[in-house]
C-alpha positions in Angstrom: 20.4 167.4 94.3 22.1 164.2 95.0 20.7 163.6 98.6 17.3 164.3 97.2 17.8 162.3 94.7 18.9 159.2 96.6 15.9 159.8 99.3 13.3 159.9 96.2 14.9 157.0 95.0 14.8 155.0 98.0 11.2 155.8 99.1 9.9 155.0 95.8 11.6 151.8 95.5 10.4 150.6 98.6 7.0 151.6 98.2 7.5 149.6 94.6 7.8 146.9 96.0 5.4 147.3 99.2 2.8 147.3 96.4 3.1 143.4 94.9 1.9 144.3 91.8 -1.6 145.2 92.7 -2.1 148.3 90.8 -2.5 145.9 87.9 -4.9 143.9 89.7 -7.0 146.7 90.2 -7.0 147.6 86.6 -8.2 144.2 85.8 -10.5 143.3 88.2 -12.2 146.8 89.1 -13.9 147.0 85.4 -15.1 143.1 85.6 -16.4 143.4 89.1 -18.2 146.9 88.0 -19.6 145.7 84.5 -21.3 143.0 86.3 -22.9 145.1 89.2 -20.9 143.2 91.9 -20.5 145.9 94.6 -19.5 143.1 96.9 -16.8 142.0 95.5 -15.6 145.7 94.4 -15.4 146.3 97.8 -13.9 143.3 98.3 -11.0 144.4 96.2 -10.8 147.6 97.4 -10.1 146.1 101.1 -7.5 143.6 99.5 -5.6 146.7 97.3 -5.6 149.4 100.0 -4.8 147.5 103.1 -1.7 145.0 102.3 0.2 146.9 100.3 0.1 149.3 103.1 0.6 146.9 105.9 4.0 146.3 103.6 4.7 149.7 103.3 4.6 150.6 107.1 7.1 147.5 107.6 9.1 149.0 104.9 9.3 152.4 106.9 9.8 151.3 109.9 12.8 148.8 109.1 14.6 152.0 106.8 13.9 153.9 109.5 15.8 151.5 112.1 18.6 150.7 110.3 19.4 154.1 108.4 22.5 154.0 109.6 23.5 150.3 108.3 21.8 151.5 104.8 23.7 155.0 104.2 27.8 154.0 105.9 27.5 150.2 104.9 25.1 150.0 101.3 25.4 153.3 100.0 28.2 154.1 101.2 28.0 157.5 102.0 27.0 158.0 106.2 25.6 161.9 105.6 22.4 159.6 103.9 21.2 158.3 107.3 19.2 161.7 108.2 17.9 161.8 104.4 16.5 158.1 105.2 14.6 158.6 108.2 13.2 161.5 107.1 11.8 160.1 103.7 10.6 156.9 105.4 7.9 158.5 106.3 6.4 159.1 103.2 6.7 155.2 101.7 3.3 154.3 103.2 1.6 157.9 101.5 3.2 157.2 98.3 1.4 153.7 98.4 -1.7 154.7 99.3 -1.5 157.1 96.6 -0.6 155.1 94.1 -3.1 152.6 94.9 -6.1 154.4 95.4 -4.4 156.0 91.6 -5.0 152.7 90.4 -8.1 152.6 92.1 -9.6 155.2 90.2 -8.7 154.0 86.8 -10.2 150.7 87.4 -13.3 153.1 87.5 -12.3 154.3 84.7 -12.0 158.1 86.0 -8.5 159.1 84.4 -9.0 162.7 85.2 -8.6 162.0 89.4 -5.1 161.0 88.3 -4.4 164.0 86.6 -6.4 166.2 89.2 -4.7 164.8 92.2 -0.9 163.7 90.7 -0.1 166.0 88.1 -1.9 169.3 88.8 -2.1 169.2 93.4 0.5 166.9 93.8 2.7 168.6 91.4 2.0 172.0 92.5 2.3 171.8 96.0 5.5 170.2 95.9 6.8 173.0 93.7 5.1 175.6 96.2 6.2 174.0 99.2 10.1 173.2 98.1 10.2 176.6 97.3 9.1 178.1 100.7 11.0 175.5 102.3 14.3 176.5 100.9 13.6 179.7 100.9 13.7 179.7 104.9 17.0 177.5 104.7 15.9 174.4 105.5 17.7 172.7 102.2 17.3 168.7 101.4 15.3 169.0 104.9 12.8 170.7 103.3 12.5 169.4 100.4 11.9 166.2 101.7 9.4 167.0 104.0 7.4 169.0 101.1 7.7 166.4 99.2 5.9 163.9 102.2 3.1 166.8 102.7 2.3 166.7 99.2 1.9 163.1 99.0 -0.5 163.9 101.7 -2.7 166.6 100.2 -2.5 164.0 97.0 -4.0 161.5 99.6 -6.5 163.2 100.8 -8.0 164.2 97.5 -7.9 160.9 96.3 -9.4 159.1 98.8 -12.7 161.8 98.9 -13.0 161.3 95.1 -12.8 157.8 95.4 -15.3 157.9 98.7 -17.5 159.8 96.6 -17.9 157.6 93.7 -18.1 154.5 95.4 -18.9 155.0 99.4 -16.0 153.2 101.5 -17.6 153.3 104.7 -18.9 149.9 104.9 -19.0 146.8 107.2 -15.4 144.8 106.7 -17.5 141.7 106.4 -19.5 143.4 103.3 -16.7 142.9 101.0 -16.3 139.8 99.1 -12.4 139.3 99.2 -11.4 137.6 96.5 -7.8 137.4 97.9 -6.0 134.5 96.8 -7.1 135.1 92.8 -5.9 138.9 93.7 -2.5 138.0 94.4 -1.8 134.8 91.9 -2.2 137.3 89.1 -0.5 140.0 91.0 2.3 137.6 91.8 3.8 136.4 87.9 3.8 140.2 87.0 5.1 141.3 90.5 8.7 141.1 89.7 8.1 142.7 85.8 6.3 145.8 87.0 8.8 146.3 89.9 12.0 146.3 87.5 9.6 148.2 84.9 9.0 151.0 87.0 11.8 151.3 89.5 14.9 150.6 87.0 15.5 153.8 86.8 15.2 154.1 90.8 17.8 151.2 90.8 20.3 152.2 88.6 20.4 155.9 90.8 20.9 153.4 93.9 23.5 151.9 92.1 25.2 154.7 90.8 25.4 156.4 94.8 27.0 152.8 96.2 29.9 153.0 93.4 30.1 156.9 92.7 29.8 160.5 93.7 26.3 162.4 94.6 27.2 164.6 91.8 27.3 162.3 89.5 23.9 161.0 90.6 22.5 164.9 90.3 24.1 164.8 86.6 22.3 160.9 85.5 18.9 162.2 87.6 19.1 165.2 85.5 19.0 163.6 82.7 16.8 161.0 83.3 14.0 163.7 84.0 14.3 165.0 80.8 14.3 161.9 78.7 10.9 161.0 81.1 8.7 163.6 79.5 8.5 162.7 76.7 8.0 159.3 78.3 4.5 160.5 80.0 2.4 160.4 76.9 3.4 156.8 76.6 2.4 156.2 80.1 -0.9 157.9 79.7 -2.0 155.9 77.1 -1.3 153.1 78.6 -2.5 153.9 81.9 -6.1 154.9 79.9 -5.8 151.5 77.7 -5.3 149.1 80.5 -9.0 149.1 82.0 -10.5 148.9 78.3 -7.8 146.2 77.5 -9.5 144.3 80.6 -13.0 144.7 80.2 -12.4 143.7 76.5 -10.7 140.5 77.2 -13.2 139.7 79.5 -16.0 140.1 76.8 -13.4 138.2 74.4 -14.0 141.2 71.9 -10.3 140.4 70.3 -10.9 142.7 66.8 -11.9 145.1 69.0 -8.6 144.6 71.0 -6.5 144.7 68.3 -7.6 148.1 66.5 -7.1 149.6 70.1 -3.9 148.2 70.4 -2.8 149.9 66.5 -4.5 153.0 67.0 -2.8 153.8 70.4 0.7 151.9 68.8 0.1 154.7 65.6 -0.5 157.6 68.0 1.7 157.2 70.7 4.9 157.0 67.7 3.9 159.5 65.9 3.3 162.1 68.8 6.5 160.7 70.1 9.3 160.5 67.6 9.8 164.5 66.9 10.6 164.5 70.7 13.1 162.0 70.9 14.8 162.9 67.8 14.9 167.0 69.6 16.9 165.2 72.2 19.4 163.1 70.6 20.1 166.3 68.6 20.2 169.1 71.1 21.1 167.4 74.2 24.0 168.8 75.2 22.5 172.8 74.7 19.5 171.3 77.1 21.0 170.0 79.9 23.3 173.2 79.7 20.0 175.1 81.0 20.6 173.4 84.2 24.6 174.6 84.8 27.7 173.5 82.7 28.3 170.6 84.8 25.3 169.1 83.5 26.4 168.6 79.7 28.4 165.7 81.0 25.0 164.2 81.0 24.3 164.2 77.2 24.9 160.7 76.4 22.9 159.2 79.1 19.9 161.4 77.1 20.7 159.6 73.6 20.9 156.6 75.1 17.6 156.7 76.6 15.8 158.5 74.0 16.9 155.3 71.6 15.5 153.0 74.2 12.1 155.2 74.4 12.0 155.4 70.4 12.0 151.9 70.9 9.3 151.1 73.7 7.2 153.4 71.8 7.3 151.7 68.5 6.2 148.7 70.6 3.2 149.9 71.9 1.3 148.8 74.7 2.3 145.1 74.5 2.9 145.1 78.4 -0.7 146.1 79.1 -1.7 143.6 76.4 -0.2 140.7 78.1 
């Protein structure tokens, strides 16, 4: 579990970062562009969010894939991590171009290709294909590579719900690239949505330069359990964030503020009775997973304060 881990970790670190911040520029500008009829400049921003953080992404790879070696004796720590690296570095540019053409699809406002394509294909196959794999001995091996062929199959989805609703075959020249406005929004929140989304990642990376792989199976364990209650947060905000922009842009501020309330209100109340389950029955719960994994329990009640928290927030990140 602790190889796996650490390879997960890595790959969706680097792909983090490979991706500059655009999702959010998607969701802001995708709604604007559409509202006005602008197919141009749609396109336009379709070019810019698909192909550079992908450009980054294949760099990415390719360097992890070079200097595995350097990564896993002289970073981690911990040489038997070189084979995990080159084998996940294949799947930084897939988890990229999933993610962006995820982002993609909400600034079309079509939530559902999310859920169709992440949490029901993506999700299933990997589970399928893990299983199979390790079921013919191939261990972390396997695993990884189900993992990278699930990415695909999420890929592939995407991309012919997203060529369906808005045709991608066109002329290069037909988009109008707005590229430099792109990336100086992109660019302040860069560094926020990185550390946002991959402090967990770090902390795992952190964790495997300092202490055992068992100990990074125990924190991971953990972690995954305190993130589920975690998703209905994300999914409101992940919903909010393309009505946030188009209402900004119409300057509809009352309008703004009863969505941010209502969504604050729901999000807490739908919320709380899972957080307060965990910081009272932690221990039995990670107990499910082996004994070893009790040592776990107050990494879970420290999280689920910090969740409690974030939730009682709201979406002031999207806001901003």
């Amino acid at each position: 579990l602790g190889l796996y881990t650490l390879g997960i970790t890595i790959a969706s670190t680097l792909a983090g970062v490979s991706i500059l911040g655009l999702e959010a520029a998607m969701e802001r500008y995708l709604p604007q562009a559409l509202s006005r009829g602008d197919e141009a400049r749609v396109l336009g921003l379709l070019q810019v969010g698909l192909v550079v953080p992908l450009l980054l992404s294949g760099v990415a790879a390719i360097l992890l894939f070079l200097f595995a070696g350097f990564v896993a004796g002289s970073l981690l720590r911990n040489p038997e991590a070189m084979s995990v690296l080159r084998w996940i570095s294949v799947s930084i540019p897939l988890i990229v171009l999933g993610r962006m053409l995820m982002s993609s699809a909400r600034g079309f406002k079509r939530m559902h290709y999310q859920v169709v394509a992440e949490s029901l294909t993506f999700n299933l196959c990997r589970v399928g294909l893990t299983l199979g794999f390790l079921a013919m001995g191939y261990g972390v091996a396997g695993a990884l590579l189900a993992y990278t062929l699930s990415w695909i199959v999420a890929d592939v989805m995407l991309f012919f719900l997203l060529n369906r609703l808005f045709p991608l075959r066109r002329p290069m020249r037909a988009g109008k690239r707005n590229t430099r406005e792109v990336l100086a929004f992109s660019a302040p929140v860069c560094l926020s949505l990185i550390v946002r989304r991959l402090r967990g990642d770090l902390q795992i990376l952190l964790l495997t330069a300092i202490t055992s792989l068992a100990a990074v199976g125990i924190y991971s364990a953990a972690l995954r359990i305190q993130m589920v209650g975690s998703v209905l947060l994300l999914a409101a905000s992940t919903v909010a964030k393309p009505m946030i922009s188009e209402l900004h842009h119409q300057g509809a501020k009352a309008r703004l503020g009863s969505l941010y309330k209502t969504l604050t209100r729901w999000s807490l109340s739908l919320l709380l009775p899972y957080f307060v389950t965990m910081l009272l029955f932690a221990g039995p719960i990670l107990a499910l997973f082996g004994e070893e994994f009790e040592a776990g329990e107050p990494i879970v009640v420290i999280l689920s304060v910090g969740s409690i928290v974030a939730a009682g927030t709201g979406l002031s990140g999207a806001m901003i």
